[in-house]
FIFIKE-322208 format. One record per residue (C-alpha): x, y, z; residue in three letters. Coordinates in nm, 2 decimals. Example, Ala and Ser with C-alpha at 12.3 -4.5 7.8 and 13.67 -1.06 7.14 Angstrom:
2
- px;py;pz;residuo
- 1.23;-0.45;0.78;Ala $
- 1.37;-0.11;0.71;Ser $
end
This chain:
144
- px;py;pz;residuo
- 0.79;-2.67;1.51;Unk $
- 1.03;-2.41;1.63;Unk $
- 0.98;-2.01;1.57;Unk $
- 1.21;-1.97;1.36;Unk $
- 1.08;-2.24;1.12;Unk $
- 0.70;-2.14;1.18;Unk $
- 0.80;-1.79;1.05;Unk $
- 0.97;-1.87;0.74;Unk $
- 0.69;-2.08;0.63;Unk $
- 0.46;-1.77;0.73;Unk $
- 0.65;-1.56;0.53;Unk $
- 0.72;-1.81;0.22;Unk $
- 0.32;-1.78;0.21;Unk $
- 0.27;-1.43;0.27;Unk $
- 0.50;-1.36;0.00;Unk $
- 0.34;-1.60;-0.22;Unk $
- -0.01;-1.42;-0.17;Unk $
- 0.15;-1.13;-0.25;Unk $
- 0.30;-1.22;-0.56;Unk $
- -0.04;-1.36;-0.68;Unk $
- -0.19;-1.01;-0.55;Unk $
- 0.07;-0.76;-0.75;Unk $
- 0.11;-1.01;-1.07;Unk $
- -0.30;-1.11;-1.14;Unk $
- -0.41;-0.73;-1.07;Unk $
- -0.15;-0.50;-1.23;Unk $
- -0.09;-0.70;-1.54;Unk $
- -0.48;-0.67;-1.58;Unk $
- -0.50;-0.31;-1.54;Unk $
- -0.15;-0.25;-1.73;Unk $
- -0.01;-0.02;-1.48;Unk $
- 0.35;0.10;-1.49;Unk $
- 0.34;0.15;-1.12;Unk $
- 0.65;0.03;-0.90;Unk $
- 0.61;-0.15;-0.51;Unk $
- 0.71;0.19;-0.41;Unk $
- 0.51;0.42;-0.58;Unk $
- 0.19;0.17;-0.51;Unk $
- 0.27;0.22;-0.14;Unk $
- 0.27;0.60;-0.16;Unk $
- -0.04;0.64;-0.35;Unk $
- -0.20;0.40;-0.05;Unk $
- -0.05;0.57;0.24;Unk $
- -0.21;0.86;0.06;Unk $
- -0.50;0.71;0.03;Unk $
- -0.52;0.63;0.43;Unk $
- -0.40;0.92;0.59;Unk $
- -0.46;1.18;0.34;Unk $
- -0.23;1.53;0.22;Unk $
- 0.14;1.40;0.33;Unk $
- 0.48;1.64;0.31;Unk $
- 0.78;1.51;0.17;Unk $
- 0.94;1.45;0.44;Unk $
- 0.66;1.24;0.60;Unk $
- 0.63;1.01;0.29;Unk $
- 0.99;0.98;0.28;Unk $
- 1.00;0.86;0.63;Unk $
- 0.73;0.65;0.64;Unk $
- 0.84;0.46;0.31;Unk $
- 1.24;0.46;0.40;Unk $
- 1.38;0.68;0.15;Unk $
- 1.56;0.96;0.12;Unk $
- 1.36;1.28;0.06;Unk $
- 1.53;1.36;-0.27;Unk $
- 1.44;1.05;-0.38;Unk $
- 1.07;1.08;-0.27;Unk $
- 1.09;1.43;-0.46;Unk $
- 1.17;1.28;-0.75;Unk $
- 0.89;0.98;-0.71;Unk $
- 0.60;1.25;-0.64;Unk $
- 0.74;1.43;-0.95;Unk $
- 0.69;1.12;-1.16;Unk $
- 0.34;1.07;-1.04;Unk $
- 0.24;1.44;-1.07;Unk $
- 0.34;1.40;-1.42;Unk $
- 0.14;1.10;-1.45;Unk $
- -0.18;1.27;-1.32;Unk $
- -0.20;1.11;-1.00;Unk $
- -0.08;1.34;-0.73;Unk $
- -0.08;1.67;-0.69;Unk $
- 0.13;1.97;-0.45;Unk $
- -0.07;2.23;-0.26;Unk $
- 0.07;2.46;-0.03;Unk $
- -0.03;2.47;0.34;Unk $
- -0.25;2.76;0.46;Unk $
- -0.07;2.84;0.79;Unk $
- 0.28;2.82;0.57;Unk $
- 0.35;2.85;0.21;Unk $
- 0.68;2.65;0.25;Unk $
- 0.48;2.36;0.34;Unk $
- 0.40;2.16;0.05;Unk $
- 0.11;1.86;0.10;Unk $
- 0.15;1.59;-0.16;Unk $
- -0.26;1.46;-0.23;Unk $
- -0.41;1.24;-0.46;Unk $
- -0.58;1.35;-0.78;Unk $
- -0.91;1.21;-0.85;Unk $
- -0.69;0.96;-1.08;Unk $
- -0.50;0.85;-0.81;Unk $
- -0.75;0.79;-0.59;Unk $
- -0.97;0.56;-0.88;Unk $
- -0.64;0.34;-0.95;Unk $
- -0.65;0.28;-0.58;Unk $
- -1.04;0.20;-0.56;Unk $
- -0.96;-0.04;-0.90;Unk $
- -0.67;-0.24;-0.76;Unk $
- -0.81;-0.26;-0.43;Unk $
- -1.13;-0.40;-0.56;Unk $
- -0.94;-0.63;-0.83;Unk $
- -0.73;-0.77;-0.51;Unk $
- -1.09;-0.82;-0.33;Unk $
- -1.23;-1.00;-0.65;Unk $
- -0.88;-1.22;-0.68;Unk $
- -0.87;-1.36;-0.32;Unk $
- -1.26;-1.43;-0.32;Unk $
- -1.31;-1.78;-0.44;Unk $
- -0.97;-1.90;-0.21;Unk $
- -1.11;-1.73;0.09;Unk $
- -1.42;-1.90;0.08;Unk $
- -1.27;-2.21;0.10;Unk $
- -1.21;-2.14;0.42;Unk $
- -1.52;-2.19;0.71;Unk $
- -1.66;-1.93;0.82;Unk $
- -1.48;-1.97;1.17;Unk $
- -1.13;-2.01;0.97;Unk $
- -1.22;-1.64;0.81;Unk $
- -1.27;-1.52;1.10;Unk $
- -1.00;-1.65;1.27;Unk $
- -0.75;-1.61;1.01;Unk $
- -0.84;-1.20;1.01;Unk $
- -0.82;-1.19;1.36;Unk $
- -0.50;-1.36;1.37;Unk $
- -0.36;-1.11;1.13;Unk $
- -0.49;-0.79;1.30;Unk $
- -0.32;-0.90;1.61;Unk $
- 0.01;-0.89;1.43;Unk $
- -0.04;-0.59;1.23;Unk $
- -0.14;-0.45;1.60;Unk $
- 0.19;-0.60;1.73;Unk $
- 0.43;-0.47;1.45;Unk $
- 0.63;-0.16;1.60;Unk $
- 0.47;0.17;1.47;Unk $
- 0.65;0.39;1.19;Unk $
- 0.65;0.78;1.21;Unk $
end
């Protein structure tokens, strides 16, 4: 099978694991939350108080439209602005405590979901499988 044909099929599953993923967990915790703002709350999550700027360029949007993303999730109780001690221009966006449970929840719901299908999988094909993928995620070029 050539490359190019390997990847689509890797992709054509990867998106359908995803899809299962995003559809079984938010529909069951009814949460208005879009691709984007999901991946802002988890960058968050993993790297802790973010500017702006930095979410906008780690996500690959424009800063005014990041501004206006935050500002729907403050509103929503799930991030919060501080100011920087060094600089009061500087603006961190964190999670609120909120934020930070949804996370917890759909991580946990996604955990729960892929359970039963990943145990049908030896124990070598687990391990191989999530070795297989950190080598990619390892090989992927790295974003600011």
């Amino acid at each position: 099978m050539e490359t190019r044909e390997t990847l689509e099929q890797f992709i054509t599953h990867m998106q359908a694991i995803n899809r299962f993923l995003r559809s079984n967990v938010f529909d069951q915790q009814n949460t208005p939350l879009t691709r984007v703002q999901w991946l802002l709350l988890r960058n968050l999550n993993r790297t802790g108080p973010r500017t702006v700027g930095q979410l906008a360029v780690h996500l690959d949007v424009r800063p005014s439209t990041m501004t206006q993303m935050i500002d729907r999730l403050e509103k929503a109780g799930l991030v919060y602005r501080e100011s920087s001690e060094p600089d009061a221009r500087v603006r961190f966006v964190s999670l609120t405590e909120e934020g930070l449970s949804i996370i917890r929840r759909t991580e946990a719901l996604w955990a729960e979901s892929l359970t039963e299908p990943f145990e049908r999988l030896s124990e070598s094909e687990r391990y191989q499988l999530v070795e297989y993928m950190k080598r990619l995620a390892e090989a992927l070029p790295k974003k600011s």
